[in-house]
C-alpha positions as a printed NumPy array, in Angstrom:
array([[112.461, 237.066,   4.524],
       [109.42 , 236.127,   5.439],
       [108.746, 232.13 ,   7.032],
       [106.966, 229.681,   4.904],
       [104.554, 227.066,   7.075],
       [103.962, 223.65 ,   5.165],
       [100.521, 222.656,   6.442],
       [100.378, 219.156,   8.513],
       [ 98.821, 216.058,   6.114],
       [ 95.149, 215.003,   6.642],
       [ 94.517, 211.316,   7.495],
       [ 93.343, 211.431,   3.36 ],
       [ 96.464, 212.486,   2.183],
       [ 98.292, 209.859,   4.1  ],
       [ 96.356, 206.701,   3.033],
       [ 96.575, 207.922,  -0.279],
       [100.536, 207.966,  -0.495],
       [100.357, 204.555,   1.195],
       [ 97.743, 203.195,  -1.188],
       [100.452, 204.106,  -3.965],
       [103.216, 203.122,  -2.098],
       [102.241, 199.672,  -0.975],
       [100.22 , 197.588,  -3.851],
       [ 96.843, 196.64 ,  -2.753],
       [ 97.503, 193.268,  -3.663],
       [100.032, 192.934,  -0.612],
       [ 97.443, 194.52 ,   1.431],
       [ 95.295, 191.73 ,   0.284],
       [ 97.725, 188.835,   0.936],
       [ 98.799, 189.779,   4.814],
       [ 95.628, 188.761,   6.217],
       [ 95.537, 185.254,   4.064],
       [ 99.196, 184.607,   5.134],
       [ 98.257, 185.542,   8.381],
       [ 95.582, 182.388,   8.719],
       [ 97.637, 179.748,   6.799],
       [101.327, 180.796,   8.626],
       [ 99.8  , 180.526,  12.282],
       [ 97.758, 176.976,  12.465],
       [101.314, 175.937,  10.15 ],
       [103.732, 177.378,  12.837],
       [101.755, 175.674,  15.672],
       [101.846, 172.034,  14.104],
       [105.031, 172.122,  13.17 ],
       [106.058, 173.04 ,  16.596],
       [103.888, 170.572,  18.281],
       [104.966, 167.468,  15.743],
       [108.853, 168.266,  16.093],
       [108.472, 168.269,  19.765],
       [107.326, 164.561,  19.495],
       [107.817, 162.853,  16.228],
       [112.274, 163.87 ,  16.552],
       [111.998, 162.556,  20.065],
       [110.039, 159.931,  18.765],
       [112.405, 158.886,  15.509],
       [115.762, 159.579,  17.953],
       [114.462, 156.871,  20.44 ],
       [114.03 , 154.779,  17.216],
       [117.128, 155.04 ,  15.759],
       [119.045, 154.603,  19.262],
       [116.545, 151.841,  20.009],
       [117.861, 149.379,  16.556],
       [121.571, 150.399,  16.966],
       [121.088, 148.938,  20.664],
       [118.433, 146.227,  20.929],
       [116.979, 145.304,  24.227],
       [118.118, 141.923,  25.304],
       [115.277, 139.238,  26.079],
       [115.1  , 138.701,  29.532],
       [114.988, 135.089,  30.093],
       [112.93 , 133.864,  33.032],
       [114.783, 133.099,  35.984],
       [115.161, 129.13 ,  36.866],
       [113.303, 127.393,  39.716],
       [115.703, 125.983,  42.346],
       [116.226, 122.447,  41.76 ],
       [113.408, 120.445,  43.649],
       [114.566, 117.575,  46.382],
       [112.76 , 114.388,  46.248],
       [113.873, 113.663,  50.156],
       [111.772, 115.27 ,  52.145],
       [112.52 , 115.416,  55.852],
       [111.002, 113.074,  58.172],
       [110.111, 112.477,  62.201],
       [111.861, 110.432,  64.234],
       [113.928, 109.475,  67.221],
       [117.853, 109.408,  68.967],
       [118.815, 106.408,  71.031],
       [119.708, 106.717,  74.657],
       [120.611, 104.02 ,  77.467],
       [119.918, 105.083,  80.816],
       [122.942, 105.508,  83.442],
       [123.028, 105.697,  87.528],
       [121.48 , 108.219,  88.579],
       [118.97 , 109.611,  85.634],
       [115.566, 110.738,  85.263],
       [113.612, 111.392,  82.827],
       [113.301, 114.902,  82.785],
       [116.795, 114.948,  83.94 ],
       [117.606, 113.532,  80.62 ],
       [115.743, 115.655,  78.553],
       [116.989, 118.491,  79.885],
       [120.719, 117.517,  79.045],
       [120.584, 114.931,  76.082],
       [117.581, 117.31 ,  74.088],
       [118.4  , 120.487,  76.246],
       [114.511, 120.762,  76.626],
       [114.829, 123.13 ,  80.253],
       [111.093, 123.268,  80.344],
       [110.926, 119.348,  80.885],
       [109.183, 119.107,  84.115],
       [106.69 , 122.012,  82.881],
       [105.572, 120.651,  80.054],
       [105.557, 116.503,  81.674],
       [104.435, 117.614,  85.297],
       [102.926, 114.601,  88.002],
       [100.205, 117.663,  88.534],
       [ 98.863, 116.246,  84.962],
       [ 99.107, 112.34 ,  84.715],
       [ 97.75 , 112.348,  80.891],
       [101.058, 114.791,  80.024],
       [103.786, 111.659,  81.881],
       [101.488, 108.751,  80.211],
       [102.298, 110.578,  76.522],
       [106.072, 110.778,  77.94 ],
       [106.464, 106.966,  78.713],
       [104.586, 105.841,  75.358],
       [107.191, 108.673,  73.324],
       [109.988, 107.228,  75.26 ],
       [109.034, 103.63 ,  75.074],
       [109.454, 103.153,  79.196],
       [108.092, 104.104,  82.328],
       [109.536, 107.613,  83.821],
       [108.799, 106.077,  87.238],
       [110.734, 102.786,  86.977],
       [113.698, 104.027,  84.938],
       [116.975, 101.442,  85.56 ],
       [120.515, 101.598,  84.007],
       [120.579,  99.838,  80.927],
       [117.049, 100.861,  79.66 ],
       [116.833, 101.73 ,  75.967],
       [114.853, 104.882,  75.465],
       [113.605, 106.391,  72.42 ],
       [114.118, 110.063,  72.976],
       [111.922, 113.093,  70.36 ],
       [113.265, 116.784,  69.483],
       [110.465, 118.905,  71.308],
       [108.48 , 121.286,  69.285],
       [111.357, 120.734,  66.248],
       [111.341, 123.155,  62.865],
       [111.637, 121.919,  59.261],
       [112.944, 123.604,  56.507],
       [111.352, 123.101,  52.818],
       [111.258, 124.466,  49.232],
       [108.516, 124.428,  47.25 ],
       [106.309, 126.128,  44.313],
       [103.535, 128.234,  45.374],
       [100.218, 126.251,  43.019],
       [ 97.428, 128.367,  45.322],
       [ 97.284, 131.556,  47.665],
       [ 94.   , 132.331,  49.559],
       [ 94.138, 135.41 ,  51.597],
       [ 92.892, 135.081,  55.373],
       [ 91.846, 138.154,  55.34 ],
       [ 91.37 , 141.476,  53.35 ],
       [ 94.852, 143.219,  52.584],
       [ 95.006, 146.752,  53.977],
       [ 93.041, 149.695,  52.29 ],
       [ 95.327, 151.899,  49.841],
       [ 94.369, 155.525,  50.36 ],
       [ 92.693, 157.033,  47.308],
       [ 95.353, 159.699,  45.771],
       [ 93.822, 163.492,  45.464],
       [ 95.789, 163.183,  42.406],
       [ 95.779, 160.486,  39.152],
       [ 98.994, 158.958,  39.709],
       [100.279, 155.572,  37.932],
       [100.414, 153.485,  40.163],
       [102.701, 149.576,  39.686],
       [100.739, 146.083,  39.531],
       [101.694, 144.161,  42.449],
       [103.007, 141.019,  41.139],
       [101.089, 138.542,  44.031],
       [ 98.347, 138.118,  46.837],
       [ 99.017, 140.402,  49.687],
       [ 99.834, 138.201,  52.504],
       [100.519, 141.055,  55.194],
       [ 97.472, 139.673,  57.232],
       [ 98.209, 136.364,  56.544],
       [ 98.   , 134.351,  53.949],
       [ 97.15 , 130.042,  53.253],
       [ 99.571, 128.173,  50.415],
       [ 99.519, 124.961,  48.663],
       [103.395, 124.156,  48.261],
       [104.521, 121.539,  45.931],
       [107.657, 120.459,  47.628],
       [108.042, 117.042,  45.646],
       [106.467, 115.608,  42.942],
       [103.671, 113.83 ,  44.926],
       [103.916, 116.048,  47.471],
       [102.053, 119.474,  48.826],
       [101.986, 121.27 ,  52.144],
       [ 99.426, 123.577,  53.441],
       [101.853, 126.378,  54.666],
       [100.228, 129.585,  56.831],
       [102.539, 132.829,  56.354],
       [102.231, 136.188,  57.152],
       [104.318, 138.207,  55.202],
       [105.056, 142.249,  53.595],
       [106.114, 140.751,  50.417],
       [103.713, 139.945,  47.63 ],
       [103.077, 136.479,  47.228],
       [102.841, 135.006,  43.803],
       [101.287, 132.001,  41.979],
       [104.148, 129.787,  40.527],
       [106.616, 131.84 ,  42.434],
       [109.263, 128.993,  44.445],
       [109.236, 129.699,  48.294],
       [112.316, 129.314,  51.428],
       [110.665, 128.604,  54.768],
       [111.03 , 127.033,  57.698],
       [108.43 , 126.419,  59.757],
       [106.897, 123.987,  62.779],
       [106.854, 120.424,  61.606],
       [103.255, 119.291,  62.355],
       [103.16 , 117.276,  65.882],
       [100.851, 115.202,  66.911],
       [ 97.841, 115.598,  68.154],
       [ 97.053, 114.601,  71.574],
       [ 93.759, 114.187,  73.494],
       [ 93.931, 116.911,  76.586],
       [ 97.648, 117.521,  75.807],
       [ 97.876, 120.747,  73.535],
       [101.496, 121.681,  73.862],
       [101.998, 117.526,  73.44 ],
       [105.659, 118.976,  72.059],
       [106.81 , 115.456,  69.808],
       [106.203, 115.035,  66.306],
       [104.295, 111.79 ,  64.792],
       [107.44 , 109.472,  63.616],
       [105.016, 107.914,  61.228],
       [102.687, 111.143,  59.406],
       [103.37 , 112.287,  56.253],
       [104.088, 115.598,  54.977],
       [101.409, 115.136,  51.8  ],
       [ 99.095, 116.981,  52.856],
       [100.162, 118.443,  56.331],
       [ 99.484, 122.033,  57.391],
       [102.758, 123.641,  58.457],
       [102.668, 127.375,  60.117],
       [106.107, 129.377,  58.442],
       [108.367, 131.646,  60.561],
       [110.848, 132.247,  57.798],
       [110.244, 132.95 ,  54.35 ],
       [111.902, 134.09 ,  51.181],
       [109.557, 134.254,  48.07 ],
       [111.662, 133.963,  44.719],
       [114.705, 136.188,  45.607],
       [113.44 , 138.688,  47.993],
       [113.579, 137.706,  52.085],
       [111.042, 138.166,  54.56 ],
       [113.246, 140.545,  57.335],
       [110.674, 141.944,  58.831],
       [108.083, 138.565,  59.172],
       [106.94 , 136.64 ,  62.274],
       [109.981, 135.068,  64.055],
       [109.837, 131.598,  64.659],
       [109.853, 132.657,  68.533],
       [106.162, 133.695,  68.29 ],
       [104.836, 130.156,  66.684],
       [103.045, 128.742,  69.202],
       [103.228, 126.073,  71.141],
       [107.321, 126.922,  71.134],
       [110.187, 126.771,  73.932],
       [113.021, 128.683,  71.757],
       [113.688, 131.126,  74.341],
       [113.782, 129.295,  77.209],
       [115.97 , 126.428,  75.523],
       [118.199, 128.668,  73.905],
       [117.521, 126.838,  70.479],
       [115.95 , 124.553,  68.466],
       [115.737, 121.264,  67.009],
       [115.365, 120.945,  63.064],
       [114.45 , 118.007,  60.635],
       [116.159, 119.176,  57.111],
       [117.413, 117.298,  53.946],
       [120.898, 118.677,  52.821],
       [121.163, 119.688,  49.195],
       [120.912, 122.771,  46.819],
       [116.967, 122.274,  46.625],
       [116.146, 121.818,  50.57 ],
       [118.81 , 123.432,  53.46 ],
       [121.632, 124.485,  51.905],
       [119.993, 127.461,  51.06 ],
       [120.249, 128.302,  54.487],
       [124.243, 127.984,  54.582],
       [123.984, 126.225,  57.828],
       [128.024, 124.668,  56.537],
       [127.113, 121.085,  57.963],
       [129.613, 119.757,  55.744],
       [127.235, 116.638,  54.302],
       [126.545, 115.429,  50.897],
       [123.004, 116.27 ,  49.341],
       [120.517, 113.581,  50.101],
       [120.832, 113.307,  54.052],
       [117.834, 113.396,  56.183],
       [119.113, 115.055,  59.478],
       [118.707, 116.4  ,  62.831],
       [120.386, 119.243,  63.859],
       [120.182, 121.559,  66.714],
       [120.271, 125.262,  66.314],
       [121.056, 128.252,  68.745],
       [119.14 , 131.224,  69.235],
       [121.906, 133.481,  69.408],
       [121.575, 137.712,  70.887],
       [120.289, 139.198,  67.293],
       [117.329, 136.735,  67.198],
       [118.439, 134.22 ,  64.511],
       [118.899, 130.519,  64.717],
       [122.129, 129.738,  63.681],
       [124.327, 125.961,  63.726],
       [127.452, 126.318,  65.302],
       [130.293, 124.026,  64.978],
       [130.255, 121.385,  67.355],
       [126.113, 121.392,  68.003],
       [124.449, 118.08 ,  67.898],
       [123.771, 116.797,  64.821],
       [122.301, 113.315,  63.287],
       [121.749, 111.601,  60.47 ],
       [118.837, 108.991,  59.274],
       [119.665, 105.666,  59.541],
       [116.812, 104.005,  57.464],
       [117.851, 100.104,  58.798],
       [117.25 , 101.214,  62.421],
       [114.819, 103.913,  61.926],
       [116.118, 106.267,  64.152],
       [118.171, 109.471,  63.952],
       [121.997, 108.308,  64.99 ],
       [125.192, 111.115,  66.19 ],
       [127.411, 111.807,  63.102]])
């Protein structure tokens, strides 16, 4: 029986049994669907990828609305502000005035800072003290000043004015968001008007990391303003009768609004100073909410007090008040600071 060979189908043949199979209309349509299905495809993708987000955050967003965040309260302000002024001592057998200094006011550099070698520094001495260092008796009445004493205050910051240009940011490779910083960069120092009563404002130098804002409420304690002597710059007594209105104050503790200062200038390094070397020092304060009891010193007074109070410089670098440490309180009929 002899083998039969079908003969292989020419590229005619073939599209002519597909032009019958498939309709030419279909043929027609691909290419149509083809440009309407793909720009579809692509928007729907891109809109479900944001508008679902989109309405999900929506519908989570009024099942749980966002509580309004109320602003938070200024600390109340005193109306007592702290003030100069002197203890009471009576001179036994055997003193001196540097002798007393050094134990009644524990100031150790007495006969440095009031030395013979500079008459002008005694003279200030005897006119602080209200008698003469060289003629001292038993019985004498002296008037006797904290030496180089802090204050503590709390205020609202009205103006900041930057000393000097903050440090340069580096300019990213990259766009990157970057945060507002909420206040005046103070980090080379910075110079505040304080309202710290109602009729009151300080000028108050600070050097500080933390942004400092306009209308923001500042903690410090700083160097109550002494005064100023001719030819005596480390003159170490306050003025019993300046105001604060007005004064210019440099801080060595700070705490804008809530955050604190632990990295700023210790009140070591405010010049003219003898913390170190007296192991301590003296502090006019007010006690109440709005002036030092922010700085849980536990004095145990009622709010209102002007007082004196000495405070040790202990082995971590902080002053703290220790049970037992001098302390005084304003007597307003004498005008002087007497022992509670």
């Amino acid at each position: 029986m002899s083998r039969r060979v079908r003969p292989r189908s020419t590229l005619a043949e073939n599209l002519n049994i597909a032009r019958h199979v498939v309709p030419w209309r279909l043929l027609l349509l691909i290419p149509l669907l083809l440009v309407v299905a793909v720009p579809a495809w692509l928007f729907g993708t891109n809109t479900g990828r944001n508008v679902l987000p989109n309405l999900s955050h929506l519908f989570y967003d009024l099942s749980n609305p966002t509580p309004v965040l109320s602003p938070t309260p200024l600390p109340p302000m005193t109306q007592i502000l702290p003030m100069a002024g002197a203890i009471s001592y009576t001179v036994q057998a055997g003193d001196s005035c540097d002798g007393i200094l050094i134990v009644q006011m524990r100031m150790t550099t007495a006969g440095e800072v009031f030395s013979d070698a500079n008459p002008k520094t005694v003279q200030s001495l005897n006119k602080a003290m209200g008698q003469d260092c060289h003629t001292l008796q038993p019985g004498h009445d002296l008037t006797l000043m904290p030496q180089y004493p802090l204050t503590a205050l709390g205020g609202i910051i009205e103006q900041v004015n930057a000393l000097s240009p903050g440090k340069p940011i580096p300019t990213p490779v990259i766009p990157v968001q970057r945060e507002e910083v909420n206040g005046v960069d103070c980090s080379n120092g910075c110079l505040l008007t304080v309202k710290v009563a109602n009729d009151t404002r300080i000028k108050l130098s600070i050097e500080t990391e933390i942004p400092v804002p306009t209308g923001g409420w500042i903690w410090t304690q700083a160097l109550f303003p002494r005064k100023a002597i001719k030819d005596f710059g480390g003159y170490p007594y306050a003025d019993p009768s300046a105001n604060l209105n007005g004064a210019s104050l440099a801080a060595c503790r700070v705490q804008i609004n809530d955050k604190i200062d632990e990295y700023g200038p210790p009140c070591t390094t405010v010049q003219p100073n003898s913390i170190r070397a007296d192991g301590g020092t003296w502090l006019y304060g007010v006690t109440g909410p709005g002036a030092l009891d922010h700085w849980k010193y536990d004095l145990g007074l009622p709010a209102g007090e002007r007082i004196l109070a000495w405070l040790n410089f202990d082995q971590k670098g902080n002053l703290v008040y220790k049970r037992g440490n001098p302390l005084y309180r304003y007597d307003s009929t004498q005008r002087l600071y007497i022992k509670r």
